[in-house]
C-alpha positions as CSV (number, residue, x, y, z in Angstrom):
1,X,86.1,74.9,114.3
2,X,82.3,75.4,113.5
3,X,80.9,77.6,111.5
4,X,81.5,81.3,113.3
5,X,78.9,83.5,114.4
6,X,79.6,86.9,112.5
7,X,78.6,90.5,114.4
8,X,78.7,93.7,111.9
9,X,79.3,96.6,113.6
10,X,77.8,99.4,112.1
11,X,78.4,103.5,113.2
12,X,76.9,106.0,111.2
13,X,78.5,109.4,110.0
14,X,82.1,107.9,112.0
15,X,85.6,109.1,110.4
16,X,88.1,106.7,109.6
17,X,90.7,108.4,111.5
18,X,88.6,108.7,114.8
19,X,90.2,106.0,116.5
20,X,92.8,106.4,119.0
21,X,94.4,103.1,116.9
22,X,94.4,105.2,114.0
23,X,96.5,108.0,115.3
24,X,94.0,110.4,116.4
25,X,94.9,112.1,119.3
26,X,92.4,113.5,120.9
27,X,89.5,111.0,120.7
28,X,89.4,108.0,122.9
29,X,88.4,105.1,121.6
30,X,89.5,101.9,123.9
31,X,87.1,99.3,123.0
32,X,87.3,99.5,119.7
33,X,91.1,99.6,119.8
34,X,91.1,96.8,121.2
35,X,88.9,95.1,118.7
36,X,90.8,96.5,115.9
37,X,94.4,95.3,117.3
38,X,92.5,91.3,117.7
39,X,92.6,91.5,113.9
40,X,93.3,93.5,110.7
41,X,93.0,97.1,109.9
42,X,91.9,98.5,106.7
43,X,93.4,102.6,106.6
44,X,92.5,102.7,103.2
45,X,88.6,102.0,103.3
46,X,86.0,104.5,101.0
47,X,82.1,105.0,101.3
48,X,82.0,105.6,97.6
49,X,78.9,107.5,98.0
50,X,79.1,108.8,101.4
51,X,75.7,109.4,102.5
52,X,73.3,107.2,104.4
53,X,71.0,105.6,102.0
54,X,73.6,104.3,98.9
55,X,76.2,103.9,101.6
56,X,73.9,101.3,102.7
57,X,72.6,99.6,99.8
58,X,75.9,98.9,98.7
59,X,76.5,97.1,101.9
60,X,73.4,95.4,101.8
61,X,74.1,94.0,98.1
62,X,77.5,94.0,97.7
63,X,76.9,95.8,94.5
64,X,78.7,99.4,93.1
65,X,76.3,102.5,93.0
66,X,76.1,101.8,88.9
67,X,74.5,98.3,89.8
68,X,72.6,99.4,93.4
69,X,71.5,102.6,91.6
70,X,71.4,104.7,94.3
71,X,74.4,107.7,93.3
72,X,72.8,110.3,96.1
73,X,70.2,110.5,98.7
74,X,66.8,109.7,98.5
75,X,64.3,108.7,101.1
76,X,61.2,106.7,100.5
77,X,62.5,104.7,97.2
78,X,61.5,101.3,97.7
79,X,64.7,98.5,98.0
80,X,63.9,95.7,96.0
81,X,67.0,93.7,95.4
82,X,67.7,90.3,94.0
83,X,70.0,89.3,97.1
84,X,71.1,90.8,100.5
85,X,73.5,89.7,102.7
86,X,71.3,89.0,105.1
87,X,69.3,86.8,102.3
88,X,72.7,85.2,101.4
89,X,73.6,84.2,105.0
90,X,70.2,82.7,105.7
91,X,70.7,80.4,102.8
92,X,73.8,78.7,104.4
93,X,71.8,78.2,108.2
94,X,72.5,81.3,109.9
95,X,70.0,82.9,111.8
96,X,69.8,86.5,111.0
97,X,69.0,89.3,113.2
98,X,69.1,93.3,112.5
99,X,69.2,95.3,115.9
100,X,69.1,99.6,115.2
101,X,69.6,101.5,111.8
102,X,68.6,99.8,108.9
103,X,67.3,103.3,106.5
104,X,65.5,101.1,103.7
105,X,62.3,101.7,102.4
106,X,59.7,100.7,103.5
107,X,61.1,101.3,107.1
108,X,59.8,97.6,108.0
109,X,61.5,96.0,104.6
110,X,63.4,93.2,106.9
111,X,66.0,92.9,103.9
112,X,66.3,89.2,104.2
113,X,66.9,89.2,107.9
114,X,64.7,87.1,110.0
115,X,64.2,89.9,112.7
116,X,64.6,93.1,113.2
117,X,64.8,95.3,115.9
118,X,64.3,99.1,114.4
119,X,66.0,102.6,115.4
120,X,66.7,104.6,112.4
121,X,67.3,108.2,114.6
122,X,64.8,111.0,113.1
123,X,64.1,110.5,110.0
124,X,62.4,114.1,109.0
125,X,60.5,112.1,105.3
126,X,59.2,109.4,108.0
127,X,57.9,111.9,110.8
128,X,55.7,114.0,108.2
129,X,52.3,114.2,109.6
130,X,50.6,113.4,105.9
131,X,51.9,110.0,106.5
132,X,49.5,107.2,107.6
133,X,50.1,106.0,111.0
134,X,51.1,102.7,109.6
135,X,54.2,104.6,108.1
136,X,54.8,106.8,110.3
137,X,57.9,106.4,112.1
138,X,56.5,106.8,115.6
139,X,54.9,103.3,114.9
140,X,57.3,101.9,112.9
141,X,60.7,102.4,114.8
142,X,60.9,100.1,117.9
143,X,62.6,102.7,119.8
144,X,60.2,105.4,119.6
145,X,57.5,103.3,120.9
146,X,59.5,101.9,123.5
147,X,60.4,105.5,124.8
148,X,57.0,106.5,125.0
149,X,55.8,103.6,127.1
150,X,58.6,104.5,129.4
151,X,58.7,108.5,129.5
152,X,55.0,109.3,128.2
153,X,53.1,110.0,124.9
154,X,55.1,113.0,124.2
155,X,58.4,111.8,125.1
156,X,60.4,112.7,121.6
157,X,64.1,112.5,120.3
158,X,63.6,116.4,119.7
159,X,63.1,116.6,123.5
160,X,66.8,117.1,122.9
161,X,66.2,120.5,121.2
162,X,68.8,119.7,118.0
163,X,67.9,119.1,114.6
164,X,69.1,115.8,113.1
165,X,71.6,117.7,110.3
166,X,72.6,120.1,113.5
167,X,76.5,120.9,114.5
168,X,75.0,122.7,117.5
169,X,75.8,120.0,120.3
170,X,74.6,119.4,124.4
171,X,74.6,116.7,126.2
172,X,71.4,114.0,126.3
173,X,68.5,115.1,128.9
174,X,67.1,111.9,129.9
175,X,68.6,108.9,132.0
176,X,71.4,107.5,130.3
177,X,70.1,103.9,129.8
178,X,67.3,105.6,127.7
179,X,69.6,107.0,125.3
180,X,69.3,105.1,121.4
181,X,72.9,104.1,122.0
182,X,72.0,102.2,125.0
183,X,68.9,101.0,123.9
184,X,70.5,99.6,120.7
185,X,73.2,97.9,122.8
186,X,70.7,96.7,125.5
187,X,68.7,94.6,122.6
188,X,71.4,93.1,120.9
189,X,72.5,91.5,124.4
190,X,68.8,90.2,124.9
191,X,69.1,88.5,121.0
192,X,72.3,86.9,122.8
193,X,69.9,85.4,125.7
194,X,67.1,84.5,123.4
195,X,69.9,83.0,120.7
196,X,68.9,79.4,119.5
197,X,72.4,77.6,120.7
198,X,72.7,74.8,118.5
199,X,73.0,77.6,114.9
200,X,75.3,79.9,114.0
201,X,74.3,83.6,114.0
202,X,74.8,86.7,111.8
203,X,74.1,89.8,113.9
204,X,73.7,93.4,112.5
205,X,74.6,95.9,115.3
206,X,73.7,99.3,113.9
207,X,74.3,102.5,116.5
208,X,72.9,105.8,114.9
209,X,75.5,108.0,116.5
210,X,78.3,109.8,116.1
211,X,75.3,111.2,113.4
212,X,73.9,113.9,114.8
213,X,72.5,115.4,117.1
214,X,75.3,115.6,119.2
215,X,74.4,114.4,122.4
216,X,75.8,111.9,124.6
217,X,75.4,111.7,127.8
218,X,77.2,114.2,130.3
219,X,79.8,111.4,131.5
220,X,81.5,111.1,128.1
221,X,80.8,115.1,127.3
222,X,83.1,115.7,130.8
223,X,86.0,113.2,129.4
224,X,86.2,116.4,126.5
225,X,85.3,119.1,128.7
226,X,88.3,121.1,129.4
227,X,90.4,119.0,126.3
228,X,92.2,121.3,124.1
229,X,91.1,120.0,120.7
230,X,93.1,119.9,117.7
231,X,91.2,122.5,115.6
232,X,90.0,121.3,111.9
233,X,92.0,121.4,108.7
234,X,91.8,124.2,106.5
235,X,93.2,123.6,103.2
236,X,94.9,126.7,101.1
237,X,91.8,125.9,98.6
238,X,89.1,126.4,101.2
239,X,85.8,128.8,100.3
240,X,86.3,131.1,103.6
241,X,83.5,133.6,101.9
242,X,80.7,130.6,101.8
243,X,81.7,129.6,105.7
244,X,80.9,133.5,106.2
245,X,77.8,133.5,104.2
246,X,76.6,130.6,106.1
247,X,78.5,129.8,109.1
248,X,75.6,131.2,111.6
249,X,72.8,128.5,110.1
250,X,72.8,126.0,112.6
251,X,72.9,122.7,109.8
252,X,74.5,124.3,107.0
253,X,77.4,122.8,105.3
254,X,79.7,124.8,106.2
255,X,79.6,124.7,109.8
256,X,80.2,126.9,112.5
257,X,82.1,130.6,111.7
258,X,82.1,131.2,115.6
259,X,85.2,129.1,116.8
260,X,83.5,128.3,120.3
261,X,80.9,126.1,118.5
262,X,83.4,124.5,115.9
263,X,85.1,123.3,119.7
264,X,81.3,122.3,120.8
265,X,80.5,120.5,117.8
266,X,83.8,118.7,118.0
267,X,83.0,117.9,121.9
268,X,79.8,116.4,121.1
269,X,81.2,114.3,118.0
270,X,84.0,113.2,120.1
271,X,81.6,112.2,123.1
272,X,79.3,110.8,120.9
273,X,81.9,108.4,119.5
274,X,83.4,107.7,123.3
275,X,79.7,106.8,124.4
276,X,79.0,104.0,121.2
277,X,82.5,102.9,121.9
278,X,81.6,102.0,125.6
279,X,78.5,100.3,124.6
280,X,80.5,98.1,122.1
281,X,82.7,97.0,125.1
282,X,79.5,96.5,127.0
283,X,78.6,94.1,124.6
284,X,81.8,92.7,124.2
285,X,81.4,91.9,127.5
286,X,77.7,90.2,127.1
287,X,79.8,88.1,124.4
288,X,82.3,87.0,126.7
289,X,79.4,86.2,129.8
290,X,77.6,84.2,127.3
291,X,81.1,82.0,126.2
292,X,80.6,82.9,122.5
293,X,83.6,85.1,122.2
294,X,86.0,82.8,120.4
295,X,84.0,81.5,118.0
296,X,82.7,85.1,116.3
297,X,83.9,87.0,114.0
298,X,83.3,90.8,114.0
299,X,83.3,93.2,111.4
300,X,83.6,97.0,112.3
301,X,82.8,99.9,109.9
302,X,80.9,103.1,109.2
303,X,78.4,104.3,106.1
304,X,80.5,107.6,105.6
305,X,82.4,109.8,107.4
306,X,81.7,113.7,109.4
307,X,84.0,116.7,107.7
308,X,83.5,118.2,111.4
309,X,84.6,121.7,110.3
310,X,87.2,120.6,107.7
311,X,88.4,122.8,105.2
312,X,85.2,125.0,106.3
313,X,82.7,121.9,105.3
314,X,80.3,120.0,107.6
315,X,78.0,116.7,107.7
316,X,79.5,114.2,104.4
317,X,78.3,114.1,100.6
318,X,81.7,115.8,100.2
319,X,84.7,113.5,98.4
320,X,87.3,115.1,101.1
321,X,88.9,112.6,103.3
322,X,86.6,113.6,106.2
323,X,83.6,112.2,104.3
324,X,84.8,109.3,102.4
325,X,87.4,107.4,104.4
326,X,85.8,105.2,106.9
327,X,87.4,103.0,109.7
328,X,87.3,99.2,108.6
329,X,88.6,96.3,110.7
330,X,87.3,92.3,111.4
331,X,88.3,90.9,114.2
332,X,89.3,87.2,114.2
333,X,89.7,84.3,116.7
334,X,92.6,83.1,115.0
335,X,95.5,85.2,116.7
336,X,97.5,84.9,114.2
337,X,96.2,88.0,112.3
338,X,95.9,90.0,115.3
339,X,98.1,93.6,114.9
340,X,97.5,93.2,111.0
341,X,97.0,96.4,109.1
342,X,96.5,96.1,105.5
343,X,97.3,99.1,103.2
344,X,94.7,97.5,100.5
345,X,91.8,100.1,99.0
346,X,88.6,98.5,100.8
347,X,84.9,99.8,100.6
348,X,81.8,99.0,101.8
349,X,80.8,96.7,98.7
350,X,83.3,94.4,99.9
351,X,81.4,93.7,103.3
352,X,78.8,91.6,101.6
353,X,81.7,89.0,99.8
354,X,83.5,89.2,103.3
355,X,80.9,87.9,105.1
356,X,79.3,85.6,102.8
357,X,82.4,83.6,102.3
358,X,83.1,83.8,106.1
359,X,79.8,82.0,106.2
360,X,80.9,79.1,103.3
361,X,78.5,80.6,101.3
362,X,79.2,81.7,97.4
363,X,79.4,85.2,96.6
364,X,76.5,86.4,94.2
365,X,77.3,86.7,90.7
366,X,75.5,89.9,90.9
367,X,77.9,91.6,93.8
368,X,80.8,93.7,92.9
369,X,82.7,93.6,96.2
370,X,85.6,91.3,96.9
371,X,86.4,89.3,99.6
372,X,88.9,90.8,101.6
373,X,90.1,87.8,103.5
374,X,91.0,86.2,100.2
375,X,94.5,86.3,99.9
376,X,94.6,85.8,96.4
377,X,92.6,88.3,95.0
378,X,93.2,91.0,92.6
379,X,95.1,94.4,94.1
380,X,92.3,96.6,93.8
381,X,94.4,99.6,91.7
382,X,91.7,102.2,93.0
383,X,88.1,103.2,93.7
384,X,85.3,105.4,91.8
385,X,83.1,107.5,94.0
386,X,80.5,109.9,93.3
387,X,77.5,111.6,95.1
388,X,74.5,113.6,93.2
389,X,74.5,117.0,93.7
390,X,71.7,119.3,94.5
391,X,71.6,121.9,91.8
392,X,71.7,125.7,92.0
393,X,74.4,127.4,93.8
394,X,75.8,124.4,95.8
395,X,79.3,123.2,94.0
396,X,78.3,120.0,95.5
397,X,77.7,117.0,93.6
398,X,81.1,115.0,92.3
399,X,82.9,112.3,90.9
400,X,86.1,111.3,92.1
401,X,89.1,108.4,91.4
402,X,91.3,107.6,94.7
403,X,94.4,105.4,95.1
404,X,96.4,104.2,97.8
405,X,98.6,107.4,96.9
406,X,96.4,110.1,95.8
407,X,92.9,111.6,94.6
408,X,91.3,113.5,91.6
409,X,88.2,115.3,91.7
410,X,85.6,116.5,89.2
411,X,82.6,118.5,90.2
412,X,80.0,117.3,87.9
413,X,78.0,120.7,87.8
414,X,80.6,123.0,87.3
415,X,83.8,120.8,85.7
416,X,86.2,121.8,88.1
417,X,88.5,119.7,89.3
418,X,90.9,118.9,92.0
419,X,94.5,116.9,92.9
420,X,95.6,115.7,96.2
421,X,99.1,114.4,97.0
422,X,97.6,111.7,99.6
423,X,101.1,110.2,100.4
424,X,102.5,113.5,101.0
425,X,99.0,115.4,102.2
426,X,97.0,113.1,103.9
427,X,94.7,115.9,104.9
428,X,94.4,117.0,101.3
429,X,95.7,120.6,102.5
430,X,97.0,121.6,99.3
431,X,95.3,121.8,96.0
432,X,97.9,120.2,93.6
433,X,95.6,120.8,90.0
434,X,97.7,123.3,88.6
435,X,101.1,121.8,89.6
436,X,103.3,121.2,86.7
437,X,104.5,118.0,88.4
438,X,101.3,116.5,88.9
439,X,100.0,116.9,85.6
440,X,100.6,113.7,84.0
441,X,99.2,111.9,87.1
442,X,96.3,114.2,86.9
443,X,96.0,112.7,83.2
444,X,95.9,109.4,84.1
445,X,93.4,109.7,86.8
446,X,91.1,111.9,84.4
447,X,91.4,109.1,82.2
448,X,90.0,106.7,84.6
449,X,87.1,108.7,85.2
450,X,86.1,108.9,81.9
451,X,86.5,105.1,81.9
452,X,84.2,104.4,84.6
453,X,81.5,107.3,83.7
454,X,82.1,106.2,79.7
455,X,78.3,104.1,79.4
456,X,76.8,105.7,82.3
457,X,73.1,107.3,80.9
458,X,73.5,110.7,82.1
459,X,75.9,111.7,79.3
460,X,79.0,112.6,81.5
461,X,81.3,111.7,79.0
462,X,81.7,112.6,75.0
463,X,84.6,111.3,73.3
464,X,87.8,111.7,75.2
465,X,86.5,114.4,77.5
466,X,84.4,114.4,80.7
467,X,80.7,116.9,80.2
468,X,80.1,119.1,83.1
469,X,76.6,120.5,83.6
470,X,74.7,117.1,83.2
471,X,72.4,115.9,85.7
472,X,72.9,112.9,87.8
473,X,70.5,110.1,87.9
474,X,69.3,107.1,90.5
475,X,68.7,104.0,88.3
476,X,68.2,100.1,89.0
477,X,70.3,98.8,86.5
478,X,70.8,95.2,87.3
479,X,67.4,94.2,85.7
């Protein structure tokens, strides 16, 4: 077989369990269960720092967030890296081409891709007005100015009347094929026409939804309409007092105290997710038309995941399952592997090795990630998350060890700490910390943390204990 052209899929703010092929049963997902059943399944996949900007870079490099250096958000950092995948898979003659979301700086940093065709949603540090008109993102992102030539000079994403952060929801305002979802999809089929035929391709298919705003178009908002919805998990640890002290701010973190909006905000996630999921089998289809179906491989994952109203928590940042477990699947010609689900720990540095060796390139001595079609490599025993934190009041920023089995937690700022029975709790309902039965496990775990966090320059760690109270830093530290 020649070399296969390789498609990543890419959602943003998507939950691992939102698929109907991963049990969920309210959210209907046909497309990709059908991509996900043409190959293997990975339940256990992590964002180990579930937000959109380190999520990304270590999918771009391959590298952990102690060698990518970017352990929180931050917009407007440049990303200067000494490979990319991208970079890698241009090396061994693939043509390269980037089609949506990217979220580097600066916004026109092609990342070693040979193309690329820009919608990064709103991003509120690249609208500011101080910004040159060279940076701005009303120049910069492809869709903006391609929505303006269509709709007029003040023809705006905010038309939709939601903030980017919001969980109000409604559904989009404008013809459907103008939507960033379709648009997306709609250039990725023209890079199929415009393809060079005679050399193999890596595409980069990046959809900005199910991040909000909530807003699909009124066709998948109806499939939802008069659902009953499985309402969100509340764990018997849950801060009901902060939901009340916040749940009327249309972003806050908490999300909705009114239960009608919790519904709304879950309708417009849901449809959200149904309408990028119709757009992938609309490609699918351009894929097929085109005769390149058999020989591509596609990858299929999202940067982080949405709490949606868990445990009273909203948008990601959080280490609760919501947040950091992401949906993960490649789909392969070879039929041989379709129906597979593997129960291996997976994350998002692994996509880099993945793809680089699907490409018979070597993996970069610099990436941390391992190839997850290898059959002989190492059983990961677990995985080391974090996000920063952002001072003050908000018990936010943390640290946490997972397994196949279960998760610890340690909240930097304040030291406290949390255990979750994952084999028995899946949903992480009950706080196991001060269960005697846990507490040797609990050890263990700590101890792994302290492992991990033992060089690291913000001073987590002193002897044989962990140092709450210390503040978190983004560093480069592969120089």
């Amino acid at each position: 077989m020649n070399r296969p052209n390789i498609i990543l899929i890419m959602t943003d703010q998507m939950r691992g369990d939102c698929m109907s092929v991963a049990g969920h049963k309210d959210v209907k997902t046909p497309n990709l269960d059908t991509l996900a059943l043409k190959g293997i399944r990975y339940p256990n996949a992590y964002s180990a720092c579930p937000s959109c900007v380190p999520a990304r870079a270590a999918m771009f490099t391959g590298m952990k967030q102690e060698h990518h250096g970017r352990v929180g958000y931050e917009d407007r950092i440049t990303w200067d890296y000494p490979h990319t995948l991208a970079g890698e898979l241009a090396k061994n003659g693939y043509y390269t081409q980037a089609v949506g979301k990217m979220h580097v700086h600066p916004q026109r940093n092609y990342m070693g891709f040979h193309n690329v065709i820009l919608h990064d949603g709103n991003l509120t540090a690249n609208r500011a007005m101080s910004l040159s008109f060279y940076e701005h993102q009303e120049n910069c992102d492809d869709y903006f100015y391609d929505l303006k030539k269509k709709k007029g000079i003040s023809a705006d994403l905010y038309d939709v009347g939601i903030d980017s952060n919001s969980w109000v929801a409604r559904p989009w305002m404008y013809e459907e094929n103008l939507h960033p979802t379709n648009w997306v999809t709609e250039q990725a089929i023209d890079f199929l026409r415009r393809k060079d035929p005679n050399r193999p391709f890596f595409l980069y298919l990046s959809y900005v939804r199910p991040h909000p705003p909530f807003d699909a178009p009124p066709c998948f908002w109806d499939m939802y309409e008069n659902m009953e919805l499985k309402s969100p998990v509340v764990g018997d640890w849950a801060d009901e007092e902060n939901l009340k002290e916040k749940g009327l701010i249309l972003d806050s973190d908490t999300g909705p105290v009114d239960k009608e909006m919790v519904k709304r905000a879950q309708q417009g996630y849901y449809a959200c997710i149904s309408h990028v999921d119709n757009q992938i089998g609309r490609f699918m289809l351009a894929l097929d038309r085109y005769g390149i179906s058999e020989n591509t491989v596609i990858l299929f994952t999202s940067d982080h995941g949405e709490l949606l109203g868990d445990h009273y928590t909203f948008r990601k940042v959080r280490p609760y399952q919501g947040s950091v477990n992401i949906p993960l699947f490649i789909s392969l010609p070879d039929k041989n592997t379709w129906g597979s689900v593997s129960d291996d720990l997976a994350e998002l540095q692994d996509i880099l090795p993945t793809i680089v060796k699907l490409a018979g390139g070597d993996i970069p001595k610099l990436a941390d990630g391992e190839d997850l079609l290898d059959i002989s490599r190492g059983k990961r025993k677990y995985i080391h998350g974090e996000h920063s934190g952002f001072g003050g009041e908000y018990e936010i920023g943390n640290q946490y060890i997972v397994t196949k089995k279960d998760k610890y937690i340690w909240f930097m700022e304040s030291g406290r700490e949390q255990y979750f029975n994952l084999e028995e709790d899946r949903f992480e309902v009950h706080d196991g910390i001060q269960e005697p039965e846990y507490q040797e496990r609990i050890s263990e775990l700590r101890k792994i943390l302290i492992q991990e966090l033992q060089n690291r320059e913000e001073g987590y760690v002193k002897g044989d204990r962990l140092i709450a109270g210390r503040k978190q830093q983004n560093l480069l530290l592969y120089n």
